[in-house]
MILO-447713 format. One record per residue (C-alpha): y, z, x; residue number from 1. Coordinates in pm, 1 decimal. Each point is the difference from the previous one (the first is absolute). Last residue first. Layout:
residues N
+----------+----------+----------+-----+
!       c2 !       c3 !       c1 !  nr !
+----------+----------+----------+-----+
!        Y !        Z !        X ! NUM !
...
+----------+----------+----------+-----+
***
This chain:
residues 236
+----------+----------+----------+-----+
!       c2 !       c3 !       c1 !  nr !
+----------+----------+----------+-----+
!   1058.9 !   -864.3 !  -1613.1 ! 236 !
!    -76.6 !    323.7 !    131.0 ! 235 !
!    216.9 !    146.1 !    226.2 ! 234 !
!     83.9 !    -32.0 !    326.1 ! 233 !
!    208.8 !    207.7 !    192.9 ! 232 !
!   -117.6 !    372.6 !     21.6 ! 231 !
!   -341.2 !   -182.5 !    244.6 ! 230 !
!     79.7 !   -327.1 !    132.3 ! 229 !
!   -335.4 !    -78.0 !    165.0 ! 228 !
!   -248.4 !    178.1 !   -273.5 ! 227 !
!    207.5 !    -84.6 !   -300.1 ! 226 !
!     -6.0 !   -355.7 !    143.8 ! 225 !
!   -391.4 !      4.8 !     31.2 ! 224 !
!    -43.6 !    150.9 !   -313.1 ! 223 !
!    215.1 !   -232.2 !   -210.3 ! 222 !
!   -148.7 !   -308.9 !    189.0 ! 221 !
!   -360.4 !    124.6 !    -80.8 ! 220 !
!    -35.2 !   -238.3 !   -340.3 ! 219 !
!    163.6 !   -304.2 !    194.3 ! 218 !
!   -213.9 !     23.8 !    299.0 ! 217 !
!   -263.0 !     45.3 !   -225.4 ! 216 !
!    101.7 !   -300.7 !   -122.5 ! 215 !
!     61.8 !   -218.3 !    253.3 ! 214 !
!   -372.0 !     77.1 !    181.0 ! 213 !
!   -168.9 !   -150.3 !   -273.5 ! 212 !
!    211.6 !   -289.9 !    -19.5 ! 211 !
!    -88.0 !    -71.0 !    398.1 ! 210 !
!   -326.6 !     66.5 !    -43.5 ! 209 !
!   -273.1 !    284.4 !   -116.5 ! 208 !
!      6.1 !    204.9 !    341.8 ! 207 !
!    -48.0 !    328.8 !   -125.3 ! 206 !
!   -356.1 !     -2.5 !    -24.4 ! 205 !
!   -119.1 !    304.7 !    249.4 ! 204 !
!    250.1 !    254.4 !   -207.1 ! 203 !
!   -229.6 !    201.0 !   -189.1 ! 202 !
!   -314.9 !    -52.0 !    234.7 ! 201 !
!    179.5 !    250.0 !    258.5 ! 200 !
!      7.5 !    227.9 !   -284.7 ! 199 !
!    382.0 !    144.3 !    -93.9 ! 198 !
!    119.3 !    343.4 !     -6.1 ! 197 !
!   -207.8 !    227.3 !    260.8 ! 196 !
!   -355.5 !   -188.2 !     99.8 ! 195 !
!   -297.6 !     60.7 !    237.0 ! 194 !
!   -315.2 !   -231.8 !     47.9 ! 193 !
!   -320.8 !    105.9 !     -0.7 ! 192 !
!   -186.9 !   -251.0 !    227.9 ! 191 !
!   -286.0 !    254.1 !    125.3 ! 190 !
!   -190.6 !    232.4 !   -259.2 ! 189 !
!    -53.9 !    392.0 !     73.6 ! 188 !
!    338.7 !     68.0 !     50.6 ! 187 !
!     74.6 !    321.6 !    135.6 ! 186 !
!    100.6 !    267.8 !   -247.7 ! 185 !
!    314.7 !    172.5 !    152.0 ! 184 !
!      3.0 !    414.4 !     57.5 ! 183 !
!    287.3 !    130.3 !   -195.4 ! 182 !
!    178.7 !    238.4 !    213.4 ! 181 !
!    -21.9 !    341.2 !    168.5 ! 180 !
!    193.7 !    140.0 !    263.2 ! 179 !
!    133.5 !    305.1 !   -170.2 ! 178 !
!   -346.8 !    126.4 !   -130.3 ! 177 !
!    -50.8 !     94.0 !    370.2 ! 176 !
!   -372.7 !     -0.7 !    109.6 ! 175 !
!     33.6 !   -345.9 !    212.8 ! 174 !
!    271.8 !     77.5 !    220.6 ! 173 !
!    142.7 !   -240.3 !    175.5 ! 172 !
!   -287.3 !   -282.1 !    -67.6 ! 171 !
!    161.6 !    -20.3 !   -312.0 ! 170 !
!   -226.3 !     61.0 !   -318.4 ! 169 !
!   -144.9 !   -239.7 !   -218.0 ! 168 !
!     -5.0 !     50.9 !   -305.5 ! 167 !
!   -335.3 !    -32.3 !   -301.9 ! 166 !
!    107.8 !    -17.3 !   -345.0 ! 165 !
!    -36.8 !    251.6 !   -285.4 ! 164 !
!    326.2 !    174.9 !    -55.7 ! 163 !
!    297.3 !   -211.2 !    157.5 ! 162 !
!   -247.5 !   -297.5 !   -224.4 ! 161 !
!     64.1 !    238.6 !   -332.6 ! 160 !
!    397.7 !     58.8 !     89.2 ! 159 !
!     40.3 !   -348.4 !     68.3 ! 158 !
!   -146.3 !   -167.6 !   -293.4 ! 157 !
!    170.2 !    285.8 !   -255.1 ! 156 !
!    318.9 !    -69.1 !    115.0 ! 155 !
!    142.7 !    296.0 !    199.7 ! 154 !
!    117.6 !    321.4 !   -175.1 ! 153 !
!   -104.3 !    266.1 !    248.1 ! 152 !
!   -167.4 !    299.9 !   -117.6 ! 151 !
!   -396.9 !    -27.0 !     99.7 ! 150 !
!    177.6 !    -47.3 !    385.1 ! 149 !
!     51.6 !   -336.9 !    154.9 ! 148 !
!     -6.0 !      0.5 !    370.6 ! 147 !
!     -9.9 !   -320.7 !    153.8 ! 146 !
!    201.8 !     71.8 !    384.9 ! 145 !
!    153.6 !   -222.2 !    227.8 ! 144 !
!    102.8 !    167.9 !    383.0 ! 143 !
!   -195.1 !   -253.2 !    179.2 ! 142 !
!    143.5 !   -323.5 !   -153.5 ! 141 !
!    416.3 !    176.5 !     48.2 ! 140 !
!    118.9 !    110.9 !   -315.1 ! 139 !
!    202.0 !   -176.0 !   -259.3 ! 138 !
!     73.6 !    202.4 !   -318.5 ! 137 !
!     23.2 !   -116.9 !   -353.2 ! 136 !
!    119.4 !    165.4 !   -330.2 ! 135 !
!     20.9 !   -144.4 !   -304.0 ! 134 !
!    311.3 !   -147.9 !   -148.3 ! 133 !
!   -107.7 !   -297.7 !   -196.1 ! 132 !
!   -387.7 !      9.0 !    -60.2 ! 131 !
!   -301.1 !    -44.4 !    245.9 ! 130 !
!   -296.5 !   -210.6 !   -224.6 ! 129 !
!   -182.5 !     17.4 !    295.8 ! 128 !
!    -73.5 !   -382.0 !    -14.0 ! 127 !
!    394.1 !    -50.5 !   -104.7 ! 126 !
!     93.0 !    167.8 !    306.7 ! 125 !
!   -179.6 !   -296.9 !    156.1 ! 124 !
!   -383.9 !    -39.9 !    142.2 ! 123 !
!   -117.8 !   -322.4 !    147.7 ! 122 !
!   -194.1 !   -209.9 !   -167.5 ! 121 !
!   -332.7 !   -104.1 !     75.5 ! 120 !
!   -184.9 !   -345.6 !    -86.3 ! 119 !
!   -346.7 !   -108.1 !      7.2 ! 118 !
!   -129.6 !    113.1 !   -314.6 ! 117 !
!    299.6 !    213.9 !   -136.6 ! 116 !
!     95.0 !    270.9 !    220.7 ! 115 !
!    216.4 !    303.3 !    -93.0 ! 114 !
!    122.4 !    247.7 !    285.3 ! 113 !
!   -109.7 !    389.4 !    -96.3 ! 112 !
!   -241.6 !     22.0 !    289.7 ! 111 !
!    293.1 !    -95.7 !    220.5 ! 110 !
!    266.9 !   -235.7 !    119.8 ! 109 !
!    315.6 !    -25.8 !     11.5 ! 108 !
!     53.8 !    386.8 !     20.8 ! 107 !
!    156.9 !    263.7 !   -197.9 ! 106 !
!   -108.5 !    350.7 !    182.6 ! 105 !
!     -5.5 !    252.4 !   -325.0 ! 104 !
!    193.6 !    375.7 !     11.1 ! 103 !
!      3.2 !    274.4 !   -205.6 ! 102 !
!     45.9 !    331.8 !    207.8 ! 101 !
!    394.3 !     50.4 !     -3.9 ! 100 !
!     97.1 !   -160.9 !   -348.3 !  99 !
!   -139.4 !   -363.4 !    -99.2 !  98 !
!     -4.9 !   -217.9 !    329.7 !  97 !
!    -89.3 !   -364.8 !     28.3 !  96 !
!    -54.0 !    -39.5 !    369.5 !  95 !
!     63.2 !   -305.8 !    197.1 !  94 !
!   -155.2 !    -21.3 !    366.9 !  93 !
!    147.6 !    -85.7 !    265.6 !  92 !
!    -55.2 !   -184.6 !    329.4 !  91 !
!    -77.2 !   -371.9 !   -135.8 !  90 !
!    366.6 !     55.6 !   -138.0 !  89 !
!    202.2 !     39.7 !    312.6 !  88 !
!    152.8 !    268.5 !     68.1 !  87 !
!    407.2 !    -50.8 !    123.2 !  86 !
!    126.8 !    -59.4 !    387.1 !  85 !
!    -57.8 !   -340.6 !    -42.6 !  84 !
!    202.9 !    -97.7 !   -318.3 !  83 !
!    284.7 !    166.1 !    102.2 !  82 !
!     83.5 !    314.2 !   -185.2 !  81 !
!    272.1 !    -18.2 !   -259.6 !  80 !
!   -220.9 !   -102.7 !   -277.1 !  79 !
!   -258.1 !    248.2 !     79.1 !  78 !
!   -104.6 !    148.6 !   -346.4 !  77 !
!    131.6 !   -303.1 !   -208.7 !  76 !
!   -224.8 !   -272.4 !    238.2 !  75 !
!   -234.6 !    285.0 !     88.9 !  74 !
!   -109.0 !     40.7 !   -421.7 !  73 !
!     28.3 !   -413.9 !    -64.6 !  72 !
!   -264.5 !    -10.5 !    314.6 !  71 !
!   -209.2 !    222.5 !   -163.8 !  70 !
!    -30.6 !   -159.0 !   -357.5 !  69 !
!    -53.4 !   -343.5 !    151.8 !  68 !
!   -304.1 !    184.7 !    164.9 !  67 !
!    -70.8 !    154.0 !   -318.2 !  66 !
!    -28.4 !   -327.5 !   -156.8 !  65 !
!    328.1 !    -36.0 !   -245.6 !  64 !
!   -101.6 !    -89.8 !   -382.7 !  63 !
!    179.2 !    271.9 !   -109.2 !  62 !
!    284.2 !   -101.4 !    169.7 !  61 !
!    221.0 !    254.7 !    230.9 !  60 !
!    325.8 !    136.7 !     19.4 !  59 !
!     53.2 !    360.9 !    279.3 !  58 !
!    162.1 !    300.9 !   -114.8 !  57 !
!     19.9 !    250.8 !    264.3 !  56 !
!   -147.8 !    349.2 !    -84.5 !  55 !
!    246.0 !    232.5 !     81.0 !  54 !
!    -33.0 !    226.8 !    312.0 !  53 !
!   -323.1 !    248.7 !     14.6 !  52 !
!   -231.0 !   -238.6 !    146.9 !  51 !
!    209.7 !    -58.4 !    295.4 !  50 !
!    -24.3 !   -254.1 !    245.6 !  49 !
!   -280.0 !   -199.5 !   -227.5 !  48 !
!    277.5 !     13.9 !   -301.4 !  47 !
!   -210.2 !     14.0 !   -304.8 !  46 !
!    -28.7 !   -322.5 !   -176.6 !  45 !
!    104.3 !    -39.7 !   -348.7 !  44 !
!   -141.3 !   -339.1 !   -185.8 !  43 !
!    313.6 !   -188.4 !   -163.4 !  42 !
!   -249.3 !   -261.8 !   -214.5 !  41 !
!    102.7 !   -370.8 !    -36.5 !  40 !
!   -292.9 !   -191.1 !   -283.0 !  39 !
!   -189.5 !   -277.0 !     38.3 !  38 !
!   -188.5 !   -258.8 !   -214.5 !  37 !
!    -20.1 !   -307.2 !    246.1 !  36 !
!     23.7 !   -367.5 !   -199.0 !  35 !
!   -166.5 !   -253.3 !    279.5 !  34 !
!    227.2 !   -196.8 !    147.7 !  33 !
!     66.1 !    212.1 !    362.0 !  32 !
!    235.3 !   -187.0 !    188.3 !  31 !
!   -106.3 !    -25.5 !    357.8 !  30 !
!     -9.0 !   -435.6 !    -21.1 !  29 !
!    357.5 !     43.3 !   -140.5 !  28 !
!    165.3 !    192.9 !    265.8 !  27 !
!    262.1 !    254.9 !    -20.5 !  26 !
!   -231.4 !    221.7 !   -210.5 !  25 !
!     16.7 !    231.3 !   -272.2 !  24 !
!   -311.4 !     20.7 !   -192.5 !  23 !
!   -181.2 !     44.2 !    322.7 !  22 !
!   -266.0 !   -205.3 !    201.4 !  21 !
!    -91.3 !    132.5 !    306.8 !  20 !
!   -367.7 !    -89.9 !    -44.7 !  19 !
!   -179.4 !    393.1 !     64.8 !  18 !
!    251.4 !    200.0 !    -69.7 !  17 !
!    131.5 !   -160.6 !   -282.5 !  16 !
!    331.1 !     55.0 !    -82.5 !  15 !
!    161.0 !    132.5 !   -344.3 !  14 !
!    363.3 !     27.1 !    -52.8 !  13 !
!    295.1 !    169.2 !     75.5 !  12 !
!   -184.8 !     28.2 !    374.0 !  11 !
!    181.0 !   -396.1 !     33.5 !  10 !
!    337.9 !    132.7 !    -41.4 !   9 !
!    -51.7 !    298.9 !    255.1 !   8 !
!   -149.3 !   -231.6 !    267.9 !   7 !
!    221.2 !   -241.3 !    -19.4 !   6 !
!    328.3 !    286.7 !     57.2 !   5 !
!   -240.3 !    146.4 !    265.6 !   4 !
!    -32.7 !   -365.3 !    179.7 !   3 !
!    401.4 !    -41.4 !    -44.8 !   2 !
!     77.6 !    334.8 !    151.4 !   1 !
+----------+----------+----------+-----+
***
């Protein structure tokens, strides 16, 4: 109970997937100091027992990685499953879904994912410009479709690469139009290095003395206590 009611506070804010910092941490060398813009969406997610329930409402960031986006969806999906007996993230696949035949596979990585001279960044909600209460869907890896008819309203980016760009097709069946997905662009150039948040290079001169250290200790203190005493603290 106490590592779900952490766990809860500190998804309030941003995290970066890749150096576990977050906005709301218990520990000051994970604090994220860098100023995030983010936003909370409710994204709908049909219910994978029955796709003709209610759509269960399930908060996310827009600057989420789909795979942080995924493991939000089976925390509010299976909360009263244990942890073991539930999917596990690297297994699904998260559609965006508009209607019955619309349907894009959101993934950390793909043709779409930005790269500035040697680094890449990871795709977020934000990336695919996914709004407050769209619907998502998570399928198992070999069941993922990317099917976007002429009439679907998907960003303009997505809907022209879902047009033109080469997939890849599971080795399951490699005619249907249900198992396709954006195929990844290798990298051609060694030592590109991948980012969420924060650059590695961002935070590599913290150290700047004892004084140094005092005050953004000082500056972070309200954050830190709102993060560890959470309904009782408030800001002085």
């Amino acid at each position: 109970m106490l590592f779900c009611a952490i766990k809860q506070q500190m998804e309030k804010g941003p995290i970066d997937s890749i150096t576990g910092e977050a906005r709301y941490s218990l520990s000051e060398d994970k604090l994220i100091r860098q100023q995030i813009e983010y936003k909370t969406l409710t994204l709908s997610c049909v219910n994978p027992d029955n796709e003709n329930s209610p759509e269960i409402p399930v908060k996310v960031l827009n600057c989420d990685t789909i795979t942080q986006v995924k493991e939000k969806i089976l925390d509010a999906v299976y909360k009263n499953m244990p942890y073991s007996s539930r999917p596990r993230a690297t297994d699904m696949d998260l559609e965006w879904r508009q209607g019955r035949t619309a349907r894009v596979v959101l993934q950390d990585e793909d043709i779409t994912t930005k790269i500035e001279g040697d680094w890449k960044r990871l795709n977020t909600l934000m990336h695919y410009q996914v709004s407050d209460r769209c619907v998502v869907a998570l399928v198992p890896k070999q069941m993922s479709s990317f099917i976007i008819p002429s009439s679907a309203s998907f960003p303009r980016s997505i809907s022209r690469y879902g047009m033109d760009v080469p997939f890849r097709s599971t080795p399951t069946s490699p005619d249907s139009p249900h198992s396709r997905v954006p195929m990844l662009t290798p990298d051609l150039e060694s030592g590109v290095k991948i980012w969420h948040l924060v650059k590695n290079h961002d935070h590599g001169d913290q150290k700047e003395g004892e004084r140094g250290s005092k005050m953004v200790s000082e500056i972070y203190l309200t954050r830190l206590l709102a993060t560890k005493v959470p309904g009782r603290y408030k800001t002085i």
